[in-house]
C-alpha positions in Angstrom: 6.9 47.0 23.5 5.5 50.3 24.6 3.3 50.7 27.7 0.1 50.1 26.2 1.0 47.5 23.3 -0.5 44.9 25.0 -4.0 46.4 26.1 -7.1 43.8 26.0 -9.4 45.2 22.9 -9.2 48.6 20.5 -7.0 50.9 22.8 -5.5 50.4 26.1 -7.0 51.7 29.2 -5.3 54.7 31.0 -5.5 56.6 34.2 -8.9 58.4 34.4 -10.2 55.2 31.8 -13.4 53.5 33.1 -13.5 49.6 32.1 -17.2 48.6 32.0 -18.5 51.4 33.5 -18.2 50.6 36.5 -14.1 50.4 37.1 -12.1 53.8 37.4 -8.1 53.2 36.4 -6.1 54.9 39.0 -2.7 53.4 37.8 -1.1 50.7 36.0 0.2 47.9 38.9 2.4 45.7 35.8 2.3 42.8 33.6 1.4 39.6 33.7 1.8 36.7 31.5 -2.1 38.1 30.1 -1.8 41.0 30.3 -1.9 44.6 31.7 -2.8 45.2 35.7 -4.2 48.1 36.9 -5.7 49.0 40.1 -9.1 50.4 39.9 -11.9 51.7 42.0 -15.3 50.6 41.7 -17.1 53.8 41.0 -20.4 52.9 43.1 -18.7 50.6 46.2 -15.9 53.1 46.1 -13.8 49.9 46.7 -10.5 49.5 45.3 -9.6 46.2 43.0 -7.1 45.0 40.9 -8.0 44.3 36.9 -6.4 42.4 34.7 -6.7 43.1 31.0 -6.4 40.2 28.8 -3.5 40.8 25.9 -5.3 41.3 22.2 -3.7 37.9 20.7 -5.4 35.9 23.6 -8.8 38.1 23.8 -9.4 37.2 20.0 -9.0 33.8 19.7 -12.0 32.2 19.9 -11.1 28.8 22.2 -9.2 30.9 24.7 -12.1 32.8 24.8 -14.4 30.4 25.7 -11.8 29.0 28.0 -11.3 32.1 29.9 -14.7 32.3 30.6 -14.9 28.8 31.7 -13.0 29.3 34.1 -13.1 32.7 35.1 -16.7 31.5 36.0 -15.0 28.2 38.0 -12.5 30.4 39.6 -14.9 33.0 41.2 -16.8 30.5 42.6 -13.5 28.4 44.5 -13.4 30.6 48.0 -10.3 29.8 50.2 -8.2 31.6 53.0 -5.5 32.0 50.8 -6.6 32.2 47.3 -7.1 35.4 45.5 -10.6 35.8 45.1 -12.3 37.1 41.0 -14.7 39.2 42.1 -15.6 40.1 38.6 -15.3 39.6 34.6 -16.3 40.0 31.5 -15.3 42.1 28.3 -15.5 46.0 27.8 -16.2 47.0 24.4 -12.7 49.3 24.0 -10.5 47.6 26.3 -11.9 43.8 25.5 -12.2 40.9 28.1 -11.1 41.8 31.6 -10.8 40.0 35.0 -11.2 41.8 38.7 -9.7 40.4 41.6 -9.1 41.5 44.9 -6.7 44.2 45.7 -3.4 42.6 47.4 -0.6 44.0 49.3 2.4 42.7 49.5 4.9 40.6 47.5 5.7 37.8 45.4 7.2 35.1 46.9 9.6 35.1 43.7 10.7 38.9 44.7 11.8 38.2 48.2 13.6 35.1 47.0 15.4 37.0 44.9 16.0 39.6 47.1 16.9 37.9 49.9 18.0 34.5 49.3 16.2 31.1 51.2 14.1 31.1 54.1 14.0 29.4 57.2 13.2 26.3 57.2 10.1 26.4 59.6 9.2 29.5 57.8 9.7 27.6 54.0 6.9 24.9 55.1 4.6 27.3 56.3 4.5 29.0 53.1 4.6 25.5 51.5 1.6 24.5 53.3 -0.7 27.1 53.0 -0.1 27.2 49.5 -0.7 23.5 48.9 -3.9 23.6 50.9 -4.9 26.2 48.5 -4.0 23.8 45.0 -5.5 21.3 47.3 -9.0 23.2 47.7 -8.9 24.3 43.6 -8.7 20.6 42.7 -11.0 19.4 44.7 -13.0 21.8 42.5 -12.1 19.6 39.2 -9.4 22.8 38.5 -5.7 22.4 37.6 -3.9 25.4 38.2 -1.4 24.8 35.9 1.2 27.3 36.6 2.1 27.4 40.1 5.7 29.1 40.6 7.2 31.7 43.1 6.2 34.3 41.4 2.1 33.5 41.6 2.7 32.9 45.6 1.7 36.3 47.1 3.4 37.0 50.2 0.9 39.8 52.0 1.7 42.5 54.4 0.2 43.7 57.6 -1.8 40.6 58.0 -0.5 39.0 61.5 0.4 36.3 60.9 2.1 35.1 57.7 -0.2 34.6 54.9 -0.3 33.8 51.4 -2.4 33.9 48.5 -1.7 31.9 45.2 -2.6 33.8 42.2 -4.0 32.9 38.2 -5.0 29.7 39.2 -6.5 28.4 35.6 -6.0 31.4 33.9 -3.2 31.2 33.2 -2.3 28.4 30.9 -2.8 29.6 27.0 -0.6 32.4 27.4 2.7 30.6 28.6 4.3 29.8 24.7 7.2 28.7 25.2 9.9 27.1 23.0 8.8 23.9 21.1 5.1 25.3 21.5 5.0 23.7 25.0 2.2 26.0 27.8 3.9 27.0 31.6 6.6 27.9 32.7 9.8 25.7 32.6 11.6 25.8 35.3 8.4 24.4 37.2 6.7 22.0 34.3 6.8 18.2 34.6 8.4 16.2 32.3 4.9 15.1 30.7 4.3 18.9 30.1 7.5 19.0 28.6 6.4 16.7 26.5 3.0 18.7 25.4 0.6 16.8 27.6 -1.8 18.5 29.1 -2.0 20.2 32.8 -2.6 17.8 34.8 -2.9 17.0 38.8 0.3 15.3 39.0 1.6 18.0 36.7 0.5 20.6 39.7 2.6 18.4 42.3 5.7 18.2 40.9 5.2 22.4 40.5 4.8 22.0 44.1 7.8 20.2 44.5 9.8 22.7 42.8 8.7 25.3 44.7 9.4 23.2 47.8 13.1 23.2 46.4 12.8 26.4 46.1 11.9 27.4 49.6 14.3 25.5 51.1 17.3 26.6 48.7 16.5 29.9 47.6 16.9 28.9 43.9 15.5 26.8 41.4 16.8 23.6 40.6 17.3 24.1 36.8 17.9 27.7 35.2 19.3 28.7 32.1 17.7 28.9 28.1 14.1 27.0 27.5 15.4 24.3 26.0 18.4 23.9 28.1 15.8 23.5 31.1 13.4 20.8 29.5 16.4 18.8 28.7 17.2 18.8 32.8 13.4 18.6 33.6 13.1 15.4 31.1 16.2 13.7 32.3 17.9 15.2 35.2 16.9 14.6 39.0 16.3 17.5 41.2 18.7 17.7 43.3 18.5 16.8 47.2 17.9 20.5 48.8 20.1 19.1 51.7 23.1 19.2 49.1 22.6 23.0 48.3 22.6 24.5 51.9 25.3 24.8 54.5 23.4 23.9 57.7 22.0 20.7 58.1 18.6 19.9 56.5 16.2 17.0 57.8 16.1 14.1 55.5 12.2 14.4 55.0 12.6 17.2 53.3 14.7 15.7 50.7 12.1 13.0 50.7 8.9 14.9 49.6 11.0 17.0 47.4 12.3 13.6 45.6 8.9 12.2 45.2 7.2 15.3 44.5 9.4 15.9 41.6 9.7 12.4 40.0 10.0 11.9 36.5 7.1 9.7 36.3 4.1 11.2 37.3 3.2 7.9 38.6 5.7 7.9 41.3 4.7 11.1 43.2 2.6 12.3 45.6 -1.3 10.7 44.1 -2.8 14.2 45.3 -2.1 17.3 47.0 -3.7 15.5 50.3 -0.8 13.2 50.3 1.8 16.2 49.5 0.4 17.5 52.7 0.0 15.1 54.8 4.4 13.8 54.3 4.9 17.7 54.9 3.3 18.1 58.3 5.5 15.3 59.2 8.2 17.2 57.9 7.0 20.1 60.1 6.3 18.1 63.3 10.0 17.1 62.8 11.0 20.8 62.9 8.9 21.8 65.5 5.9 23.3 63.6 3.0 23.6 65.5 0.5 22.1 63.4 -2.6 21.5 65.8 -4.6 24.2 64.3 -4.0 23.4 60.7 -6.4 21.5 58.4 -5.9 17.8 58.3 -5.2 17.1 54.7 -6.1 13.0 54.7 -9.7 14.2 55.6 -11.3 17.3 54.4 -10.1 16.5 50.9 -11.8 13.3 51.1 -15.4 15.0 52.4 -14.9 17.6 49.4 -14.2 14.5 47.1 -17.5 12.6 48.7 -19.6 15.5 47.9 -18.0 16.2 44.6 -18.8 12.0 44.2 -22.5 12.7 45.9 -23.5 15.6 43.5 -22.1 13.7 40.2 -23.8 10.7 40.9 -26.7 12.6 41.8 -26.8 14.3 38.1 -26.2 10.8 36.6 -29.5 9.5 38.5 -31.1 12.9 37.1 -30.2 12.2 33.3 -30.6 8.5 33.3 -34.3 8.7 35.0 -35.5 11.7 32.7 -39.0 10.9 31.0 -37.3 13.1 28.0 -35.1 10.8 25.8 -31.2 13.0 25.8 -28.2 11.7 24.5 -24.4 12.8 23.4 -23.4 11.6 20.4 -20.4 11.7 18.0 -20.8 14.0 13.9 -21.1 10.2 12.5 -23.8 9.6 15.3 -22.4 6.8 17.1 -23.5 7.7 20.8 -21.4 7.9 23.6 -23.9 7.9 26.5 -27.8 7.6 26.6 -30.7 8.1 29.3 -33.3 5.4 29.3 -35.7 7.1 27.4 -33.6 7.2 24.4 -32.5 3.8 24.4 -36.2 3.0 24.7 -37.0 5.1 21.6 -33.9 3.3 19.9 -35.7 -0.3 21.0 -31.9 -0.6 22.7 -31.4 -2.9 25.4 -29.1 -2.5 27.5 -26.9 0.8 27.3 -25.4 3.3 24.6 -22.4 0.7 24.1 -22.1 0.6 20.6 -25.2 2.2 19.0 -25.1 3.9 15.5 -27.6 5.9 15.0 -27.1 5.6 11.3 -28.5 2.0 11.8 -31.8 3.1 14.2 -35.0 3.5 13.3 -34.7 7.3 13.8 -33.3 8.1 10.8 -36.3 6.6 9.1 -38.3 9.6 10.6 -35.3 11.4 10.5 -33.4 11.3 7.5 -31.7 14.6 8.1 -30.4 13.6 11.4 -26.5 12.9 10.4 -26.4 16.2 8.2 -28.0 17.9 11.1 -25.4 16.9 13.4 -22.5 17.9 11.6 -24.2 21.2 11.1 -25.0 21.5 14.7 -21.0 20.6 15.6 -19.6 23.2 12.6 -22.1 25.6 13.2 -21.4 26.0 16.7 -25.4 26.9 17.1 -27.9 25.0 18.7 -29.9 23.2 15.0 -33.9 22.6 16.5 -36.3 20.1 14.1 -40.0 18.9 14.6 -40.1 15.5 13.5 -43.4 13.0 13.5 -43.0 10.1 15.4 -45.7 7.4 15.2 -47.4 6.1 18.2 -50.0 3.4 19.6 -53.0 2.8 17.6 -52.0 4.8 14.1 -51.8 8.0 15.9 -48.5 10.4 15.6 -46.9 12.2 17.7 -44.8 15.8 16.9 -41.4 15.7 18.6 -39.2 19.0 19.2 -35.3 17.7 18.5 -32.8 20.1 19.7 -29.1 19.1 18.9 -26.1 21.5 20.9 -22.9 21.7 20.6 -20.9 20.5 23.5 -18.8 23.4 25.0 -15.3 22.6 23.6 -14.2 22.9 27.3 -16.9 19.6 28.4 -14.5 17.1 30.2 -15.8 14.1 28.4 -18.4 15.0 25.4 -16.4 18.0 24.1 -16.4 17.5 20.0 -20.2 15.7 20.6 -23.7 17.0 20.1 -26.3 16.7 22.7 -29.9 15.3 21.4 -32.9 16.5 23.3 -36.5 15.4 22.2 -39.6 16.6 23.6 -42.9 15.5 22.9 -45.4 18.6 21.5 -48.5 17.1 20.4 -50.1 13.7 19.6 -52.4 13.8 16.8 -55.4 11.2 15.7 -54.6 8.5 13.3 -56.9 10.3 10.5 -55.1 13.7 10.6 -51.6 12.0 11.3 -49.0 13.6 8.5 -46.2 11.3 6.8 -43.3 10.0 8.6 -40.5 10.9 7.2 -40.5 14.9 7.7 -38.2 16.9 9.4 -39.4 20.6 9.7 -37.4 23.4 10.5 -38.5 24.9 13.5 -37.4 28.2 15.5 
């Protein structure tokens, strides 16, 4: 492949290039799994940045698109010590989408592996720890990294004490084909992902415990062709660390390796919290100062309150709205319903159940289930006035709006959301037929 084969959009960018107008390429840094990375200078801060240019087969397709910017968007907002922070994205009309993070110097964790073999033990679960507090902090933001390894562990110079910063977190995961059609990298995926499921939390801990292998060892437990590795991943225990090196090795940390890295995501860590709290006892055993360290069992469990707090809060928000809202399937069963709506329904109750195919609305309506498949297909928001009658013969003109859920929604992704709002109530006398469904914006 030459040099600029993989660009983002019509050409790829060179040195002297400005990406949307704003980024000046001063050289090409490498490749990652999306692309091209060059280091740019912002031409107004004067500030220098890294940019990543996503690889044309990705920037086209249209779900990877909307899933980059999903969480390009989530990923920009997660601040952490030792997370490398998106300052930027978007999509340049030559070079296509593009992502700008901060500038790091250093080296991959993977390179000085390689280079020179395992670390220290002490030194392994500091390393360890700072980069599980940082998959720790991303989940607590509802994001699965996806693809943690050696390689996205950044290893930075000049900054006192050693420090890390883990790299691509959710960004990663539609570009890692591999054989069988299966998304990450294998020497690090879990069995499940192996088997095509999804990245998942557990998925992220037994990652973690790979790389906890890893540290300890200097080399990964199973190596060799794609499929050779998924067969040892689906079948094979990694082995006890302990058993690879020649000086003695404290049992714990054969421990969280083994659960970290069971076959069934059931028996490993539940979170990263729990990951974190067995390895500080691992590194009290070995002498770690860990005084000044966050305390895994609780600051997750405050971030997971107020993530708890704030969803309960928009549940409250929906199911109290004076505006009737709704997400329901193409066929129109719904899935969930504010009060409003099930009181224009007559439902008692909740949405368990209801069809609106068998509703009232659809007398008023009778466009309703065509206008939801179009809404779904169309990918566009499909907007109707409709006349609704009211108390004492009068009418009343209602605005329906039906959206597409964004295929990236964790739970109503495939639905359309139903919004009415009332417009105008009009006098019995000049009230039009029910029945009509007008176009309307």
């Amino acid at each position: 492949m030459s040099p600029d084969a993989d660009g983002g959009g019509g050409g790829a960018a060179r040195v002297g290039d400005v990406v949307a107008g704003r980024y000046r390429v001063e050289a090409v840094l490498g490749r990652g799994g999306m692309g091209r990375v060059l280091r740019v200078r912002h031409q107004v801060l004067g500030k220098p940045f890294a940019l990543k240019l996503i690889r044309t087969p990705i920037a086209t397709d249209p779900r990877i698109r909307e899933l980059f910017y999903r969480e390009a968007r989530l990923a920009s907002a997660c601040v952490h010590d030792h997370i490398c922070s998106i300052v930027d994205f978007g999509e340049d009309p030559r070079f296509g989408l593009f992502m700008v993070m901060e500038l790091l110097d250093g080296q991959s964790l993977h390179a000085k592996l390689r280079a020179g073999g395992r670390v220290a033990p002490r030194v392994a679960c500091d390393i360890l720890w700072q980069t599980a507090d940082a998959v720790r902090a991303i989940h607590a933001r509802a994001i699965v990294h996806g693809d943690i390894k050696s390689e996205n562990i950044f290893l930075l110079h000049g900054a006192g004490p050693r420090r890390i910063k883990l790299l691509d977190f959710g960004l990663s995961r539609p570009d890692r084909g591999t054989a069988g059609g299966v998304d990450g990298t294998p020497e690090y995926l879990a069995p499940e992902r192996v088997r095509g499921e999804p990245a998942t939390i557990a998925g992220d801990v037994y990652a973690l415990g790979v790389v906890a292998y890893e540290l300890f060892t200097g080399e990964l437990p199973f190596t060799g062709a794609a499929d050779e590795v998924f067969a040892h991943q689906l079948a094979t225990p990694v082995p006890a660390p302990s058993t690879r090196v020649p000086e003695p090795l404290d049992a714990r940390a054969d421990a969280l390796v083994a659960r970290a890295t069971a076959k069934a995501a059931r028996d490993r860590h539940p979170d990263v919290a729990s990951f974190l709290y067995e390895l500080r006892t691992l590194m009290n055993m070995l002498g770690v100062d860990t005084s000044r360290r966050r305390v895994a069992a609780t600051e997750p469990g405050r971030e997971r309150r107020e993530l708890d707090d704030r969803a309960r809060a928009a549940a409250e928000v929906f199911a109290q709205a004076p505006l009737p809202m709704a997400a329901v399937d193409v066929g129109g069963k719904v899935r969930i319903a504010n009060r409003a709506f099930l009181e224009l329904l007559g439902v008692a109750g909740d949405a368990a159940g209801v069809e609106l195919r068998d509703s009232d609305l659809v007398e008023v309506y009778p466009t309703l289930l065509a206008d939801l498949a179009l809404a779904r297909s169309g990918r566009e928001p499909v907007k109707r006035v409709i006349t609704l009658p009211a108390a004492d013969g009068a009418a009343v003109e209602v605005a329906v709006l039906l959206t597409p859920a964004a295929s990236g929604s964790d739970v109503t992704a495939g639905d359309v959301h139903v919004a009415l709002h009332p417009l105008a109530t009009r006098a019995a006398a000049g009230a039009a037929p029910a029945g009509g469904a007008a176009p309307r914006g």
